[in-house]
C-alpha positions as CSV (number, residue, x, y, z in Angstrom):
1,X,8.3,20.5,15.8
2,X,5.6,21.8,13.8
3,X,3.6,19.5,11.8
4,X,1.4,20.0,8.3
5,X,-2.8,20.3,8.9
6,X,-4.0,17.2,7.4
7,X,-6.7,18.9,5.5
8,X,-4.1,20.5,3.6
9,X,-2.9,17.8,2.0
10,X,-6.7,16.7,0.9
11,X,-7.5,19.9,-0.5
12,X,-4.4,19.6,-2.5
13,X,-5.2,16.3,-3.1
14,X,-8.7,17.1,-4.4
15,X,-7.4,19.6,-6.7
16,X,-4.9,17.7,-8.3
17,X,-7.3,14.9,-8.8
18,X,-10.4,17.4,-10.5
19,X,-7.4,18.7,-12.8
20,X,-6.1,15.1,-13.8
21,X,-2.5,16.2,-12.5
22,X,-0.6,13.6,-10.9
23,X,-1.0,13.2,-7.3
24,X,1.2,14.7,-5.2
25,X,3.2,13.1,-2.2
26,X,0.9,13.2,0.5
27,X,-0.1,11.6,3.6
28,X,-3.2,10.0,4.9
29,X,-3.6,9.6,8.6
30,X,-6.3,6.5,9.5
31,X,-7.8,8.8,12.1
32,X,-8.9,10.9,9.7
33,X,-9.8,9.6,6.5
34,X,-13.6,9.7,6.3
35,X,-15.8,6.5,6.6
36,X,-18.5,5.0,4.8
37,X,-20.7,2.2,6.5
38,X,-22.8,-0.3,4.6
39,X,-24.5,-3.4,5.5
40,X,-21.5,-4.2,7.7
41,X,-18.8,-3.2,5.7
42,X,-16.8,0.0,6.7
43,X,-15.2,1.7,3.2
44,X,-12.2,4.3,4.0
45,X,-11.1,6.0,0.3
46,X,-7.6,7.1,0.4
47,X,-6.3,7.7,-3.1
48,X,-8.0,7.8,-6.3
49,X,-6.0,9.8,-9.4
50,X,-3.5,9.5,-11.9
51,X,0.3,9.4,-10.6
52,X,3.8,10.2,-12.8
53,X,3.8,7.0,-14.4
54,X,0.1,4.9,-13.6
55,X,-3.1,6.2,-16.0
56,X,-4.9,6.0,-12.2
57,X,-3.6,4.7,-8.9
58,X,-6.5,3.8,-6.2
59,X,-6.4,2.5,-2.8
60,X,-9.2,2.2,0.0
61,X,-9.4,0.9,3.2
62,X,-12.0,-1.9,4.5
63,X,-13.1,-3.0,7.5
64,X,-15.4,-6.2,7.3
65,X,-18.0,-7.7,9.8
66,X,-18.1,-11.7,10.3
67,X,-19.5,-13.4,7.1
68,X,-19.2,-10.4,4.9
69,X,-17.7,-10.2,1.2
70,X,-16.8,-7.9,-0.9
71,X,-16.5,-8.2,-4.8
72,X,-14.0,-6.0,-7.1
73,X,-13.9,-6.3,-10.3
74,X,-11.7,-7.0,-13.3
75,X,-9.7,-4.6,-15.4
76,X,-6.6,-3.7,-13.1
77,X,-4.3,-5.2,-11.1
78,X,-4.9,-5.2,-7.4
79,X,-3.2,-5.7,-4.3
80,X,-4.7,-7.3,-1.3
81,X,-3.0,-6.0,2.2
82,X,-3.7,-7.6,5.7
83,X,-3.7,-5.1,8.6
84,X,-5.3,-7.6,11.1
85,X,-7.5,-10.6,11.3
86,X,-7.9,-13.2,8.6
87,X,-9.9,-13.8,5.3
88,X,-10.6,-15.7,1.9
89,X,-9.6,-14.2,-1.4
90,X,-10.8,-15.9,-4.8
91,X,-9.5,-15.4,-7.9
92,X,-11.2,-17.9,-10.6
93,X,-10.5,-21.0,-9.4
94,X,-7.9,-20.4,-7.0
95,X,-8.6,-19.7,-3.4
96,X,-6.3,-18.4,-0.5
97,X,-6.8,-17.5,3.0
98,X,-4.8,-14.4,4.0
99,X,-3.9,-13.7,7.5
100,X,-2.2,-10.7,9.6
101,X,0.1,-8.9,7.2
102,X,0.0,-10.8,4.7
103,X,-0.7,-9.3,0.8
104,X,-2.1,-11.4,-2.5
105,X,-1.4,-10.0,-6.0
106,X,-4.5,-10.3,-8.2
107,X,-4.6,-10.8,-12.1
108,X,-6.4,-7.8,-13.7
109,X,-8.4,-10.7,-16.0
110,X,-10.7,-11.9,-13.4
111,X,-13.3,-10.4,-10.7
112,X,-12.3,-11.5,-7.3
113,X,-13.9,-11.9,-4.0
114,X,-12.8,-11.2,-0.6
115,X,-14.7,-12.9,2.1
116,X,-14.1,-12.6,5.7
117,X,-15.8,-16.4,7.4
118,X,-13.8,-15.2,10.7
119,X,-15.9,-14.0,14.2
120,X,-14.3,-10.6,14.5
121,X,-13.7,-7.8,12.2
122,X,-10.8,-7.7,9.7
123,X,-8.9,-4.4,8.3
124,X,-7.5,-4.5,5.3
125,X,-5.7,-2.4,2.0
126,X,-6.7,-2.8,-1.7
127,X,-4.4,-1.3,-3.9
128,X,-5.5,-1.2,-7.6
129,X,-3.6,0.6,-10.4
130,X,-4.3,0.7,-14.3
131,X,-1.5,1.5,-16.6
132,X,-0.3,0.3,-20.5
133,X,1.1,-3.0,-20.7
134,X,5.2,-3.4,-20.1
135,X,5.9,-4.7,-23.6
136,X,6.9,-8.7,-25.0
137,X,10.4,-7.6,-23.8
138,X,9.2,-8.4,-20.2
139,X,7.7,-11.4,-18.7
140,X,5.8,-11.4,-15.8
141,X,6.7,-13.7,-12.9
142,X,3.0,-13.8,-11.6
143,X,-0.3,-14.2,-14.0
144,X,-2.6,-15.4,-11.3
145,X,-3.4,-14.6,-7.4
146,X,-0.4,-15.2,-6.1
147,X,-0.1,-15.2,-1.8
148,X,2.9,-13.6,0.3
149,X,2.0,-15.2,3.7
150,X,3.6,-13.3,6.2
151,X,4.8,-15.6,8.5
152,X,6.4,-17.7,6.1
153,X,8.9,-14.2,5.1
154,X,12.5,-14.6,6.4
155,X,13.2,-11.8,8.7
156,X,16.8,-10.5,8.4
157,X,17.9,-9.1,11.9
158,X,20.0,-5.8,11.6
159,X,21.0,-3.2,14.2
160,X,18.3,-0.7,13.2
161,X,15.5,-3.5,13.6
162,X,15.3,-5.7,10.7
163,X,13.8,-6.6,7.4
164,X,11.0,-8.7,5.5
165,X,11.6,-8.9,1.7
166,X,7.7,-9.8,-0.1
167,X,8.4,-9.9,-3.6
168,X,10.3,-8.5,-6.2
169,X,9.3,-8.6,-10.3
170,X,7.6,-8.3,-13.6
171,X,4.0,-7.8,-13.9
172,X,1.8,-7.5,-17.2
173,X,1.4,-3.7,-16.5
174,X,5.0,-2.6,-14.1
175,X,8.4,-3.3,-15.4
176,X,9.5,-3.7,-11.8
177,X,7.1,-3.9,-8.7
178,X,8.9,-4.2,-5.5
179,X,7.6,-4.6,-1.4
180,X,9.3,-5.3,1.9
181,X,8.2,-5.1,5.5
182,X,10.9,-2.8,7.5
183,X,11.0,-2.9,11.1
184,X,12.5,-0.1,13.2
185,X,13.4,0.2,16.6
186,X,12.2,2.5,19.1
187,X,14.3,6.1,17.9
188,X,15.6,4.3,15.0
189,X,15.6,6.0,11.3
190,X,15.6,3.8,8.4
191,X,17.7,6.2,6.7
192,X,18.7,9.8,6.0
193,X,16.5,11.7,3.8
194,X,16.7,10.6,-0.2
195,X,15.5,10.8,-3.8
196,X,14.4,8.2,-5.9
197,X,13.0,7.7,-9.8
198,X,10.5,5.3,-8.4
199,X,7.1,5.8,-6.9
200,X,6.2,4.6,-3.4
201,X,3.9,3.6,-1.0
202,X,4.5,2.9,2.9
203,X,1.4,1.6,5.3
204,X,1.9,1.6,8.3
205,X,1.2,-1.4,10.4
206,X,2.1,-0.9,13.8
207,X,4.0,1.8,15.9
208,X,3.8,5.4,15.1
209,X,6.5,6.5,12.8
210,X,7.6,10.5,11.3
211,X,7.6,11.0,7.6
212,X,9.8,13.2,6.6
213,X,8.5,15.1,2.9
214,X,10.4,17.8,1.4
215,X,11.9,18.8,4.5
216,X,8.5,18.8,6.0
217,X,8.0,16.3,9.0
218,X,4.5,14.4,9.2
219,X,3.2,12.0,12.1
220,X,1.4,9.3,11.7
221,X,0.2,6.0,13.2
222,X,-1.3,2.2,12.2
223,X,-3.4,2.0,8.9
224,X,-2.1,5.4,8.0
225,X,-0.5,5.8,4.1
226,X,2.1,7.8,2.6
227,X,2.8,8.4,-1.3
228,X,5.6,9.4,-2.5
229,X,5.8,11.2,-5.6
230,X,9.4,10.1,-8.0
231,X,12.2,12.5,-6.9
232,X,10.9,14.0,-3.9
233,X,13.4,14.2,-0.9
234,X,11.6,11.6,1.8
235,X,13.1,10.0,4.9
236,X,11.6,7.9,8.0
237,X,11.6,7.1,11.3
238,X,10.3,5.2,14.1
239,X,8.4,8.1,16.5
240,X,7.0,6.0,18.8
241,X,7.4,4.0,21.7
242,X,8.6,0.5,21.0
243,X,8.9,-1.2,17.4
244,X,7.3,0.1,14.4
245,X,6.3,-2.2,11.3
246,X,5.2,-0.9,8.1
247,X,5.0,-1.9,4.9
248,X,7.0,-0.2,1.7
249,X,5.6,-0.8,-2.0
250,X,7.3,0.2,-5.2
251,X,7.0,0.4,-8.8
252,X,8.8,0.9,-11.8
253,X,7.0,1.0,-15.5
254,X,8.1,0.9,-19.1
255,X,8.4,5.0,-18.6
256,X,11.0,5.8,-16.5
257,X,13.9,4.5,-18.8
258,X,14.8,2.5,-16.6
């Protein structure tokens, strides 16, 4: 089976970035997104544009050393996602420890830190998106950090592999923002390929799984990402040997009419 450059998909990501288009469906193999190192702290970009629906949509990758932080400040909403190891988020005057898989929601309203007090390093997602307000017809469920601790999340067994719902809800900027964990067994699809009004993000935590785009099949592995652009045809499946786990995130806003 014949599989898409990777370099592709930059340079069209680049492009449609410089022009202010939305960003494309794409995906992002860890292996090769570039790396920044400083002072102990290892910065992977992935994303950084507007999408269909969000005025800009960024996410980066970060790998910290024992005792470092890192700061990010206030003006969108962010998402805080655990590939491995543990660490400290504040928000204000609220503080949680996030481990393995786990995610946080942060309040646009306040700076936040991210410490990692651990021994080894810790990988991790930060999702941040800006985008108008939802409107005083909806009201959000969440208005401060709020943690989704993984092992706490009921796993619902099925014959494919099984199932991890996170959250589902109003937030001050997304009518509808939406995540679950999917499991798949070794061979196992999650299902044929689909359309859908939404936009979407999968990480990939463990396993190596085939994206299916368009009728375009793309491999990837752990700490990879895949967007998915509203209406494009996208199915997936577990590639690998063993279990795969990865993570699905997404969102509806005011301007879908939904």
């Amino acid at each position: 089976m014949k599989y898409i450059p990777f370099f592709l998909l930059l340079v069209w990501q680049t492009y449609a970035h410089a022009q202010l288009l939305p960003l494309p469906s794409a995906v992002y193999e860890y292996k090769m997104l570039p790396v920044n190192v400083v002072n102990g702290t290892e910065t992977r970009p992935i994303l950084d544009g507007p999408t269909e629906t969000l005025d800009n949509f960024r996410v980066n990758h970060y790998t910290l050393s024992a005792g470092k932080s890192l700061r990010l400040k206030k003006g969108e909403e962010k998402l805080v996602l655990i590939g491995t190891g543990e660490l400290l988020v504040n928000q204000g005057v609220i503080s949680e420890k996030l481990e393995d898989r786990s995610v946080a929601w942060l309040t646009k309203d306040q700076p936040a830190r991210i410490h990692h007090s651990g021994t080894s390093p810790v990988s991790f997602f930060v999702i941040e998106w800006e985008s108008e307000g939802v409107g005083e017809n909806f009201i959000p469920e969440v208005n401060t950090l709020t943690k989704y601790n993984y092992k706490q999340l009921e796993f619902k067994k099925s014959e494919k592999g099984g199932r991890r719902d996170v959250s589902r809800g109003v937030t001050p900027t997304l009518q509808e923002l939406e995540m679950h964990i999917t499991t798949l067994n070794e061979g196992k699809k999650s299902h044929d390929p689909h359309v859908h009004a939404d936009e979407e993000i999968i990480l990939v935590l463990q396993g190596q799984v085939e994206e299916m785009i368009n009728g375009v099949p793309y491999l990837l592995g752990p700490g990879s990402l895949i967007y998915l652009h509203a209406m494009d045809a996208h199915g997936i499946r577990n590639a690998g040997k063993g279990a795969c786990e990865y993570y699905a995130i997404r969102w509806i806003t005011k301007d879908t009419g939904k």
